[in-house]
C-alpha positions in Angstrom: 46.0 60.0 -22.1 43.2 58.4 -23.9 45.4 55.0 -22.7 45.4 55.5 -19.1 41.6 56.5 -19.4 40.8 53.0 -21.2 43.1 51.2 -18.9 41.5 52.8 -15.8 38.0 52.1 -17.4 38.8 48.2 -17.9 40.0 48.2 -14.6 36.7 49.6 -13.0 34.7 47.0 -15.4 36.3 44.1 -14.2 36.4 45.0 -10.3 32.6 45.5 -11.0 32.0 42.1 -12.7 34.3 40.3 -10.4 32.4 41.7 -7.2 29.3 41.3 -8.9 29.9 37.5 -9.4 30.9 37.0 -6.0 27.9 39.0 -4.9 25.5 36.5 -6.7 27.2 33.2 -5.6 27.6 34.3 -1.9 24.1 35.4 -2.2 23.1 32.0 -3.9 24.5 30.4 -1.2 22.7 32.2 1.6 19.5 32.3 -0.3 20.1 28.1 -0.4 21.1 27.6 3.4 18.1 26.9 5.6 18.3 27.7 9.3 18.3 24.3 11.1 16.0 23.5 14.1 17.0 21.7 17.4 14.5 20.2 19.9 15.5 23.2 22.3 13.9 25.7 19.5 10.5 23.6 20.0 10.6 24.9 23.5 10.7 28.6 23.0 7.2 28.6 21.9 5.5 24.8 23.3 6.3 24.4 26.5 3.5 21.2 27.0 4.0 18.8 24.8 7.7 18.5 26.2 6.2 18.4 29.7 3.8 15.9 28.7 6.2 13.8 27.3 9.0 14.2 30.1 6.3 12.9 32.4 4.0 9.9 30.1 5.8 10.1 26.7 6.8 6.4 26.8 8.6 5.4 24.3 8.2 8.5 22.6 10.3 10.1 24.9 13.3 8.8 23.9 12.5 10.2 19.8 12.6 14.0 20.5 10.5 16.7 18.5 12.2 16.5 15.6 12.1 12.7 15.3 8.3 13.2 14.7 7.6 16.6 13.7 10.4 17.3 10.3 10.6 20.9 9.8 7.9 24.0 10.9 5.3 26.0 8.8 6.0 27.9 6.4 9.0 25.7 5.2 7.1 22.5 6.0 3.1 22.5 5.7 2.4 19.3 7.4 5.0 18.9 10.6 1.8 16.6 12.3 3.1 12.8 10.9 0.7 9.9 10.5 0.9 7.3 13.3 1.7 4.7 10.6 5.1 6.5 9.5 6.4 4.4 12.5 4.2 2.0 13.7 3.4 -0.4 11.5 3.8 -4.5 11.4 1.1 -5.8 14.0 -2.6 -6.1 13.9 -2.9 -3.4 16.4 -1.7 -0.7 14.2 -3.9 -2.0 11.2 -6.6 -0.3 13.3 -8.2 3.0 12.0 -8.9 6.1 14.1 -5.5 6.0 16.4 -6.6 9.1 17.9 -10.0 7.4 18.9 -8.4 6.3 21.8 -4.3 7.7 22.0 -5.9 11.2 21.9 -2.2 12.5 22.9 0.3 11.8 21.1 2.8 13.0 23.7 0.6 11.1 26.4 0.3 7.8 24.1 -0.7 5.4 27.1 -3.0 7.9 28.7 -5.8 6.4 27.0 -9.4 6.3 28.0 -12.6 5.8 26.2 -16.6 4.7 26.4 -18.0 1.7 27.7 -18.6 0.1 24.3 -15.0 -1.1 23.0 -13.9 -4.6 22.2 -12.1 -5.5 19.2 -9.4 -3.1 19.5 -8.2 -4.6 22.7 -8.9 -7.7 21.2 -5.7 -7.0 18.8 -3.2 -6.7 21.7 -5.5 -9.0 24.2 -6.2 -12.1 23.0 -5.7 -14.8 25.8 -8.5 -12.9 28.1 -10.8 -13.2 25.0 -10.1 -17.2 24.6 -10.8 -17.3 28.4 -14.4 -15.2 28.1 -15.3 -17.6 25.1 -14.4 -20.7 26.4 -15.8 -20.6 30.2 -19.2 -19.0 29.1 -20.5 -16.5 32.3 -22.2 -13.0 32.4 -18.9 -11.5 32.1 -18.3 -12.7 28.6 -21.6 -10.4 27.3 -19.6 -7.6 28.6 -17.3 -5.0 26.5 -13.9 -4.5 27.4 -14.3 -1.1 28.2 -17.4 -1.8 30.5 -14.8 -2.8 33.2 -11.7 -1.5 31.8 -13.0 2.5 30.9 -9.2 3.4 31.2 -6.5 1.3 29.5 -4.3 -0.8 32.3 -6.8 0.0 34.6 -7.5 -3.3 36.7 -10.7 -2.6 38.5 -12.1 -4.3 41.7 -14.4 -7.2 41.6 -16.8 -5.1 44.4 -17.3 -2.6 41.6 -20.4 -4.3 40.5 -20.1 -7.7 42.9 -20.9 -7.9 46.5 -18.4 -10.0 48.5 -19.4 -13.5 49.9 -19.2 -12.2 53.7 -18.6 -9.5 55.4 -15.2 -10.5 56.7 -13.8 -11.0 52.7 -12.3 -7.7 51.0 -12.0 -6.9 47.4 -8.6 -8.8 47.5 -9.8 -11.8 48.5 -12.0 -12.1 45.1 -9.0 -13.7 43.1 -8.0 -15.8 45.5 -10.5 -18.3 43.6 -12.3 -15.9 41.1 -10.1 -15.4 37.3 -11.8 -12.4 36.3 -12.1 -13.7 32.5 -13.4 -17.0 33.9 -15.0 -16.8 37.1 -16.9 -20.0 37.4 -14.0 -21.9 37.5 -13.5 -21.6 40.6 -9.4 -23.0 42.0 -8.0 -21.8 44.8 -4.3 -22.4 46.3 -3.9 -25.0 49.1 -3.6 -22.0 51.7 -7.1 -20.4 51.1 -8.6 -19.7 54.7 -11.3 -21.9 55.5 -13.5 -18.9 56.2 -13.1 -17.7 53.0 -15.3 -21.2 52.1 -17.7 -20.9 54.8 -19.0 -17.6 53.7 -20.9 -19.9 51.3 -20.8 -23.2 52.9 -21.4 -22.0 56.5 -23.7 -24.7 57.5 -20.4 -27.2 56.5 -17.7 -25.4 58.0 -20.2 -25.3 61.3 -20.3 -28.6 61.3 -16.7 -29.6 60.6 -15.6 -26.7 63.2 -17.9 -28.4 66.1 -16.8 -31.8 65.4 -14.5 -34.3 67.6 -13.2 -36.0 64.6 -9.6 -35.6 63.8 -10.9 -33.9 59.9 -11.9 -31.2 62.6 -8.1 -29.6 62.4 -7.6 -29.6 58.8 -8.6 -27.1 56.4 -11.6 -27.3 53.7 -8.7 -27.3 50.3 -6.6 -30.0 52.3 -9.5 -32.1 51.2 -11.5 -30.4 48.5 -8.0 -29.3 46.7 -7.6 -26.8 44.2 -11.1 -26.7 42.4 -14.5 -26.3 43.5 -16.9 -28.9 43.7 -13.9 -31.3 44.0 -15.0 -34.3 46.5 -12.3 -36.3 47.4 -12.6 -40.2 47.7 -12.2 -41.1 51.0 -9.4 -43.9 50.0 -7.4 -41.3 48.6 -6.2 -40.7 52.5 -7.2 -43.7 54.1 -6.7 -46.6 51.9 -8.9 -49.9 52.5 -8.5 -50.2 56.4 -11.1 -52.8 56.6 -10.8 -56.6 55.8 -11.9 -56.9 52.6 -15.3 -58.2 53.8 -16.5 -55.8 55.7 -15.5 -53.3 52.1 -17.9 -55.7 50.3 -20.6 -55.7 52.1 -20.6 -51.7 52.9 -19.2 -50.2 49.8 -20.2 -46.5 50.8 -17.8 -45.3 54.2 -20.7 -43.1 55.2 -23.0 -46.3 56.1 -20.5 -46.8 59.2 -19.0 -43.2 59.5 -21.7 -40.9 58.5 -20.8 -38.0 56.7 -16.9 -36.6 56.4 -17.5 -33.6 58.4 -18.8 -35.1 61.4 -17.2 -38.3 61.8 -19.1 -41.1 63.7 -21.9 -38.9 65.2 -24.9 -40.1 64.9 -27.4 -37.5 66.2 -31.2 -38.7 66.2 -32.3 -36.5 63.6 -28.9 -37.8 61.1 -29.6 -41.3 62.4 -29.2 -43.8 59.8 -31.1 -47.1 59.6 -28.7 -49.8 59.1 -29.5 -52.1 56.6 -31.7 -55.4 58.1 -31.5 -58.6 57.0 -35.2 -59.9 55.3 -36.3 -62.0 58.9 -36.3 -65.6 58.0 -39.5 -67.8 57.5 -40.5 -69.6 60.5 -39.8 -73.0 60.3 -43.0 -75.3 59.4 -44.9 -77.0 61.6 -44.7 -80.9 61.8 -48.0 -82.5 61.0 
């Protein structure tokens, strides 16, 4: 009897010990086993970022929650990453203060900011800088920011600048004018002649009233591609005198007057010709 009782005892001991075992290991394991997160968790409780990034995440669309933000409070106690965790290897993202200007991370081209910045875009921008430097104007005092408040943003020249004429729109500035250098004036072939006379009216007056056959062409067939260029008038026409007659009037306009008004002499544009000394009187035999 006392057997069976012992037998039954050891039994009940190990059952115990072996459920106890698997008790603590099972338990070990679950205590170990974190619950995993998946970008659709993120939604339950933000519901902006997501629809900031859907519609201006950029590139950070295509990284997901998760690729930024590893793990969630209390488990993790810093899920906001640094900027510089990814972007890293260009002068750009040397720069201090990211969220200066990118002040949402899910919106990272939505940027704006004050009137007063230069050197950051200078990190990314660096041909319009040469340009400001080199081809000295007013514009090249300015800040960035004073024209560009709002990154990308291309603003139009009658902003602060009133057109030539009346007839000229805002997008008819840059048909001539390079906003980083716009006193070098160059124009295409094709620029209306209008477009020149709302400064050079008095010229384009003349040249439209004239008889001469320069009457039908337009002022950049001539003055081509830059301002202030003055063709020579051999460029088209060659030497058409005898040689002679070249020598003796080396300027066309003695003979022709001025290109924009071929051969018409009015009285008030009327040249003197050039007079020979008259010759001494012969002396008087004595």
């Amino acid at each position: 009897m006392k057997v069976l009782r012992s037998s039954g005892l050891t039994v009940v001991i190990f059952l115990i010990t072996v459920l106890a075992v698997f008790l603590f290991f099972t338990g070990a394991e679950t205590a170990q086993t974190k619950p995993e997160l998946s970008n659709d968790d993120c939604l339950k409780c933000h519901d902006a970022p997501p629809s900031d990034l859907s519609a201006h995440g950029g590139k950070h669309k295509d990284v997901g929650c998760l690729g930024c933000h590893i793990g969630h409070p209390p488990t993790v106690k810093k899920p906001i990453p640094l900027c510089s965790n990814c972007h890293m290897g260009k002068p750009h993202f040397e720069l201090k203060g990211c969220l200066n200007c990118h002040k949402n991370p899910h919106t990272p081209l939505n940027i704006a900011f004050g009137t007063d910045i230069t050197d950051a875009c200078l990190t990314c921008h660096s041909q319009q800088i040469v340009q400001l430097r080199d081809h000295k104007s007013k514009h090249s005092a300015l800040n960035c920011s004073m024209c560009h408040d709002v990154h990308r943003k291309i603003p139009q020249c009658t902003q602060c600048h009133k057109p030539h004429s009346s007839e000229m729109a805002a997008s008819d500035c840059r048909n001539c004018h390079k906003p980083h250098m716009p006193t070098v004036v160059t124009y295409a072939a094709s620029i209306p002649s209008t477009n020149c006379g709302a400064c050079h009216k008095k010229v384009l007056d003349t040249l439209t009233a004239s008889s001469a056959k320069h009457q039908s062409f337009a002022c950049a067939f001539c003055h081509q591609e830059k301002h202030k260029m003055v063709p020579n008038c051999q460029d088209c026409h060659g030497l058409p005198h005898p040689k002679g007659i070249h020598a003796k009037f080396d300027k066309c306009g003695e003979c022709h007057n001025i290109a924009h008004d071929l051969n018409n002499w009015s009285d008030a544009e009327k040249k003197e010709s050039p007079k020979e000394a008259p010759k001494a009187a012969p002396a008087k035999k004595k």
